[in-house]
N, C-alpha and C positions, 0 to 999 in steps of 0.2 A: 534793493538790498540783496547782496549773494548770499544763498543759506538759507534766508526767508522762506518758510514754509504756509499752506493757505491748511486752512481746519479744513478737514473732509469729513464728510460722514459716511463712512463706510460701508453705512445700512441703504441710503440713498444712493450710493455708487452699485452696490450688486442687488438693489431690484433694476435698476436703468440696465444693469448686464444682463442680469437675468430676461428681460422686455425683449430686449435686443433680439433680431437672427439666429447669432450664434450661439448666443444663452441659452433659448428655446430647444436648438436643437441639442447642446450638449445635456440639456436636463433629460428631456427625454430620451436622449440614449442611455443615460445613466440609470433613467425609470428603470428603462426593459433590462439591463443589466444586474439588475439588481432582482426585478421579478423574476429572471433568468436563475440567478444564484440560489434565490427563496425556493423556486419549485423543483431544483434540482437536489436541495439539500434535503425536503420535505421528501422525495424522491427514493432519497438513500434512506433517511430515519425510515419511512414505511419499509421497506424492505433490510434493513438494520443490516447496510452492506458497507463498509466506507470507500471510501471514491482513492482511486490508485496512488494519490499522491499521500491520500493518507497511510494508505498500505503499507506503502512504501515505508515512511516514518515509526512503522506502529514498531512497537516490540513484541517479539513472539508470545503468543500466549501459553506455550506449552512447548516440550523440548525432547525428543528422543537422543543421545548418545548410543552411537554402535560401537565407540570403540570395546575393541576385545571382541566380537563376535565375530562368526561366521559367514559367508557372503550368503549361504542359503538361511540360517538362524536373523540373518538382516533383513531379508526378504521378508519374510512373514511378520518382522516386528513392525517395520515399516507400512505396511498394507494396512495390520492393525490400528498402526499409530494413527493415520489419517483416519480411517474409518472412526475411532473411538474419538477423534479430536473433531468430524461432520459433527457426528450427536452431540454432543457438548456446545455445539454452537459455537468454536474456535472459528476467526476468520484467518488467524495467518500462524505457526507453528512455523521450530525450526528442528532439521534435521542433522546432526553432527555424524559423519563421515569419515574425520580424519585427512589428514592429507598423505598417507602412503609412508612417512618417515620409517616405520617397523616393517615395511613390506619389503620383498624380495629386491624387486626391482623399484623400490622408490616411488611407487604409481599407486594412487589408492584406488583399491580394489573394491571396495565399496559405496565408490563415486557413483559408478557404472550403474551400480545395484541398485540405489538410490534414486536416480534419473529416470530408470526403467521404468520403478515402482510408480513414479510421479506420474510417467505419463500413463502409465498404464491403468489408473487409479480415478475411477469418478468421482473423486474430492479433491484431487489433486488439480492446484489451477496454477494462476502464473508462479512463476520460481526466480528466484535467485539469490546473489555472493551477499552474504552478509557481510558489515565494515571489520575490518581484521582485528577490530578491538572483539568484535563479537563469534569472532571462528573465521571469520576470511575464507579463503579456497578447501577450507577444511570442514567449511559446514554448506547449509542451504537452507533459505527459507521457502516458505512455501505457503501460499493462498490457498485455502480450503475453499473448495465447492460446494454448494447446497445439492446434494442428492436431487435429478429430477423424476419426476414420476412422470411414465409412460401411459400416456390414456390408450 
């Protein structure tokens, strides 16, 4: 009869899979896969760092605005801003720049100042373009570094 189906038991079909060669091997790839996953995240929770793709996702914890200042009055707020956002135990802050529109030649001047500051900055870590719902080429995020101590 076409159509006709036979009853399976399901539970009986995937221990026979699981028995099998390729069962075997795919479970235990999965094991270490997953012990893989556990010891890496245990990893990050002890050191209370989140791994880059979360970075990536997080939302700023904390926000400087330059507009309206000066490129040397940016400087020094910038320095500070990271500095005071290491202690605080921020891991990723965002910095607002501007994009140049009030400037002379349309270039923001600030960009620059900004960049410098980051790299130049021992809390300053990976950078970059937040989505332009959130400042686009007008701002910059930024990964805070844990200060290291020099023995």
């Amino acid at each position: 009869m076409r159509g006709a189906s036979k009853n399976v038991n399901f539970k009986d079909l995937l221990d026979q899979w699981e028995k099998s060669e390729n069962g075997k091997k795919i479970s235990e790839q999965h094991e270490r896969q997953s012990k893989f996953r556990d010891s890496e995240s245990e990893h990050n929770v002890i050191q209370n760092k989140p791994l880059l793709s979360e970075l990536k996702r997080m939302k700023p914890q904390d926000e400087l605005d330059l507009h309206g200042f000066t490129s040397v009055e940016a400087e020094k707020l910038v320095i500070e801003f990271l500095e005071n956002s290491a202690a605080k135990g921020f891991h990723k802050v965002q910095i607002i720049h501007g994009k140049g529109n009030h400037s002379e030649n349309r270039e923001s001047v600030l960009k620059k100042v900004v960049r410098k500051c980051i790299d130049a900055s021992p809390y300053g870590g990976m950078s970059g373009t937040p989505p332009r719902a959130e400042g686009g080429s007008g701002a910059v995020w930024v990964a805070i570094k844990k200060k290291r101590h020099r023995n």
